[in-house]
N, C-alpha and C positions, 0 to 999 in steps of 0.2 A: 449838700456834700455827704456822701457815705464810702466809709474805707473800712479794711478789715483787719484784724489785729491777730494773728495771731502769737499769745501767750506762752510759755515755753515755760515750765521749772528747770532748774539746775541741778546738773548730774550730780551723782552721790555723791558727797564728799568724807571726808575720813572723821567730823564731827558727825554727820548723817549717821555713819555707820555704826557709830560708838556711843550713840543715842545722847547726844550733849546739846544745850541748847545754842542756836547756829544764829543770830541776827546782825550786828554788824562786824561780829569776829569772824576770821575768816579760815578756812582751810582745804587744801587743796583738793580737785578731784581724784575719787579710787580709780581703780582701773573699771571696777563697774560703770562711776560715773563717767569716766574718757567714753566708754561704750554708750551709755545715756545719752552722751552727745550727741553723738555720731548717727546712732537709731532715731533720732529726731531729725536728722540732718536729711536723713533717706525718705523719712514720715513725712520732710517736706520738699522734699528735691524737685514735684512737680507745681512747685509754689513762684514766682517767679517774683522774691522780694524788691519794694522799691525802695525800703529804708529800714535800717534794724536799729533798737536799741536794744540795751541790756541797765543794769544796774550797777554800779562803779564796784561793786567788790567781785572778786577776782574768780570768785568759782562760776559766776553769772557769766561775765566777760569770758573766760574758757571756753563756757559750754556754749555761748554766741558764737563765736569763731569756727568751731567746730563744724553748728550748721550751717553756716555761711560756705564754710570751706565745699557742700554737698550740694550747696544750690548754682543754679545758672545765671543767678544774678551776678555783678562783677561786683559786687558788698565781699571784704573780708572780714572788716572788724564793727563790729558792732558801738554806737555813739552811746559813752556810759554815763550815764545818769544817775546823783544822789536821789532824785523824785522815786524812782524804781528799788529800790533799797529795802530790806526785809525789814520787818516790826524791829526796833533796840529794845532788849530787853534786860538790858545796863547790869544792874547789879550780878543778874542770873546769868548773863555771858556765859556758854562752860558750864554750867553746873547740867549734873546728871539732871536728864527731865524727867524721869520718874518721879523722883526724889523732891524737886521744885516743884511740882503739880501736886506733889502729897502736900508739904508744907503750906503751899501757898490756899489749896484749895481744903482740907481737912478739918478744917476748922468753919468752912462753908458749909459743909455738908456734900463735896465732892473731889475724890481722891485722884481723879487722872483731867485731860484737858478736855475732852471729851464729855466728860460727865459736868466738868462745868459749865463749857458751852452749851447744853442741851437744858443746866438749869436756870442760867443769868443771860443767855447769850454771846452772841461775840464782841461785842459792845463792852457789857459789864465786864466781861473775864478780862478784855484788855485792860481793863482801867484795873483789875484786882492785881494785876501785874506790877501794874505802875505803882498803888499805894502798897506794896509790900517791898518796896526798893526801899533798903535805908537811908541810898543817896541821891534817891531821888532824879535819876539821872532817864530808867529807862520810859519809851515812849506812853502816854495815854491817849485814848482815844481819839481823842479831836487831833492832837498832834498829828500823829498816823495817818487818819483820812486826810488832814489837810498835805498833808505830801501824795497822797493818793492822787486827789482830787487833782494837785497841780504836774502830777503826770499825766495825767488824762486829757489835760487844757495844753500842754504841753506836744500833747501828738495828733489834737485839732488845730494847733497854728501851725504846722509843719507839713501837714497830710493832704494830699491832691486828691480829690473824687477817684474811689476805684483801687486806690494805693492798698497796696500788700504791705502788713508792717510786719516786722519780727523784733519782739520784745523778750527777752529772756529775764526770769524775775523769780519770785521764792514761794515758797509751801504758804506760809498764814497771810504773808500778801494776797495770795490768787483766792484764798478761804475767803478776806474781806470783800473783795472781786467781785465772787458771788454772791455773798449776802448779800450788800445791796444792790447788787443790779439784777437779780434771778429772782425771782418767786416758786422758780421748778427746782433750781440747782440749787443744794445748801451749802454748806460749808463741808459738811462733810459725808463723802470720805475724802480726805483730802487728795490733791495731785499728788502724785507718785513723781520721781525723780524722773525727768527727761517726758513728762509727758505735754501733750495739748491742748491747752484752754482758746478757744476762738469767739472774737469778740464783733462784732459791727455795729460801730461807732457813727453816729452822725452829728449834726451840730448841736440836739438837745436831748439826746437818749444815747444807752448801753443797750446792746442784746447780747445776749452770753447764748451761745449757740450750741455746745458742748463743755465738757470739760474733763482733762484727768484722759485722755485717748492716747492711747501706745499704737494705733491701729484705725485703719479704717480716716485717714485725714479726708476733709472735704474744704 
């Protein structure tokens, strides 16, 4: 059995905009991101879904509905899922992410998330997240994957040979996406708001096909 996924980020939201960190807090879409939708919605109008999900918080679930709303399938609302859910990044909720990457990473020997993904990977960097919560609350690595993973398993017991999926899901989710299933595709530069990650899934492998497309769907 092989089916095909395509991956969706969610449109800007007014945390997005205002550069705060976004994981299970939630905040509504701009009017750029209403437009993010929508330009995905037409990016896949000649996609003809057999089944959509999204992620249970609310700016994911918007921007699902949106493209649902543009395609020809008779899907409106997309089936929301905890498994789909951005990295938590508990204590940091909200806080400036400039500001959290300096603190968190500065004392590493790298100032933005960027520089520390490129020096510990994405692996380490999430676990440096984790042990710098003083309550200990946001996600670590294995946690993460292991919700990954059981989205994954998740849309192999659901999915019929052929099936078109539509998943709408977050910016460092689709980063981990890539890293482990890509050898070509890394982490970054990350998806852009409202863009395409496409996946072909079978019963013992990931192929990441592109990622991060405003354009040019296939």
């Amino acid at each position: 059995m092989s089916f095909n996924v395509y991956m969706v980020r969610h449109g800007q939201t007014y945390l997005n905009l205002y550069h705060r960190m976004q994981g299970w807090s939630d905040a509504p879409l701009t009017e750029k991101g209403q437009t993010d939708g929508k330009h995905a919605g037409q990016l896949l109008r000649h996609v003809k879904f057999d089944a959509a999900y999204s992620s249970d918080l609310a700016r994911a679930q918007t921007t699902g509905r949106l493209i649902l709303a543009e395609n020809p399938s008779t899907l409106t609302e997309p089936v929301a899922r905890k498994e789909f859910r951005e990295e938590f990044f508990g204590y940091w909720e909200g806080y400036d992410d400039m500001l959290m990457w300096h603190q968190i990473g500065s004392p590493k020997g790298g100032n933005t998330y960027n520089e520390l993904v490129e020096k510990f990977g994405l692996q380490e960097t999430t676990d440096l997240v984790a042990n710098a919560d003083q309550y200990h609350d946001a996600e670590t690595y294995a946690q993460l994957w292991e919700r990954i993973q059981a989205g994954m398993q998740l849309l192999r017991d659901n999915a019929k040979d052929g099936d078109n999926i539509l998943l709408v899901t977050h910016g460092t989710y689709l980063r981990h996406i890539m890293d482990h299933y890509s050898d070509t595709i890394g982490a970054f530069p990350g998806p852009r708001n409202g863009s395409v990650t496409k996946l072909v899934v079978d019963d013992n492998s990931v192929k990441v096909l592109y990622t991060d497309r405003l354009d040019n769907i296939e």
